[in-house]
C-alpha positions as CSV (number, residue, x, y, z in Angstrom):
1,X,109.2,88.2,79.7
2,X,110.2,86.0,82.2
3,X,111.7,86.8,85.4
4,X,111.9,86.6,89.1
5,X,112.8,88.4,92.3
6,X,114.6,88.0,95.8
7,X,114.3,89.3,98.9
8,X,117.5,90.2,101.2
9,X,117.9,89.9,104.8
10,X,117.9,93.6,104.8
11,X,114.7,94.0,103.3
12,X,115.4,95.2,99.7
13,X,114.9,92.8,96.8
14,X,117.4,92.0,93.8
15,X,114.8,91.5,90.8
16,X,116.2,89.6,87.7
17,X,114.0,90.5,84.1
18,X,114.8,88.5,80.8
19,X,113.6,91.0,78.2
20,X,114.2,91.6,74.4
21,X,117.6,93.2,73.4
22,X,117.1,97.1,72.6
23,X,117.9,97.6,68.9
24,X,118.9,93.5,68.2
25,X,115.3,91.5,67.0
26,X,115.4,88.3,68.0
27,X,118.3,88.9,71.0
28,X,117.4,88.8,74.3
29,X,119.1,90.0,77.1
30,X,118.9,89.7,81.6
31,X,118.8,92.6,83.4
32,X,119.8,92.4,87.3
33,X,118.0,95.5,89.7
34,X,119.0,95.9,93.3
35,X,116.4,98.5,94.6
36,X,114.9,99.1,98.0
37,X,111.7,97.3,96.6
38,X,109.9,95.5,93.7
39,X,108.1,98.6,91.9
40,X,111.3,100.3,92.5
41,X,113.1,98.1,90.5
42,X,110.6,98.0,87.8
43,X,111.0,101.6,88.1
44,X,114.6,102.1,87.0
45,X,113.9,100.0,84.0
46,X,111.1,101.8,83.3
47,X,113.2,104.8,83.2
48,X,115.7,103.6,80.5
49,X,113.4,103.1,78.3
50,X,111.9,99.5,79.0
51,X,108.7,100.6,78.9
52,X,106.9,97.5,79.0
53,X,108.2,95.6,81.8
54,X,106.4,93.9,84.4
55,X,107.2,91.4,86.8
56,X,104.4,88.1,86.6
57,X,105.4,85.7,88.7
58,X,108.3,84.7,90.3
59,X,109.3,81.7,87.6
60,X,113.2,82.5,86.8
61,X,114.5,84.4,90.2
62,X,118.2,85.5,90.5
63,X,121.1,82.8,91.5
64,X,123.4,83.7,93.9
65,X,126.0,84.4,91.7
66,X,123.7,86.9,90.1
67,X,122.9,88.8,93.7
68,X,126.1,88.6,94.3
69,X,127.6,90.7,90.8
70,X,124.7,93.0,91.2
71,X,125.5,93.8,94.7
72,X,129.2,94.7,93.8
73,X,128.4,96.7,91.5
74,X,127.8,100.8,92.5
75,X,124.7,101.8,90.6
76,X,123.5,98.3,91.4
77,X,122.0,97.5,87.7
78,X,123.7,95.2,84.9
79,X,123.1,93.1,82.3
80,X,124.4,90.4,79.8
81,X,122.8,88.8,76.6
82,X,120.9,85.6,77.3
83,X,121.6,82.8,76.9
84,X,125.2,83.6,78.0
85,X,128.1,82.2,77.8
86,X,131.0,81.7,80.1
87,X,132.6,84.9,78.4
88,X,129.7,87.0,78.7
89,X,130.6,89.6,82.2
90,X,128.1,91.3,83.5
91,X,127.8,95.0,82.2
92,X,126.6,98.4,83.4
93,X,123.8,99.7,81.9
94,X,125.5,102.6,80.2
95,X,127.1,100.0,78.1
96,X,123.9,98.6,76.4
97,X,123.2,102.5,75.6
98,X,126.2,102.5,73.5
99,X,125.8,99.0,71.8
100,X,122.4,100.0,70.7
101,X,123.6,103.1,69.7
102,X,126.3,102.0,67.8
């Protein structure tokens, strides 16, 4: 799982976690978490389902343009499939929940 995390002038961090794709082996996708801290973030994955996340390291942190979508966005969680490609948008979470459902 790789991964990596910044911290804002304002104090909270924007934590970025490559994990695998829920319900597609082999698929991968990057999850984006703005959160007042670290174990918060890992918190709110935790509690859609992600289990087994956990941050080691800080070896693959956000990019600017990443802060910056997650920041825009209200509940301040997205994704996208990784690798991406320059048609892949960032997504709210609920969306995954339907792909995998689907």
């Amino acid at each position: 799982m790789a991964g990596g995390w910044v911290r804002l002038p304002d104090g909270s961090v924007v934590v970025a976690l490559s994990v695998p794709r829920p319900g597609g082996p082999g698929q991968r996708v990057r999850f984006l978490v703005h959160a007042a801290n670290r174990a918060r973030a890992l918190t709110r994955l935790r509690n859609l389902g992600l289990r087994a996340v956990y941050l080691r390291g800080n070896t693959e942190p956000p990019t600017p343009d990443e802060i910056s979508a997650v920041l825009h966005h209200p509940d301040g969680l997205v994704w996208r499939p990784a690798p991406h490609t320059e048609t892949d948008f960032w997504r709210p979470v609920a969306a995954l929940r339907r792909a995998a459902a689907g």
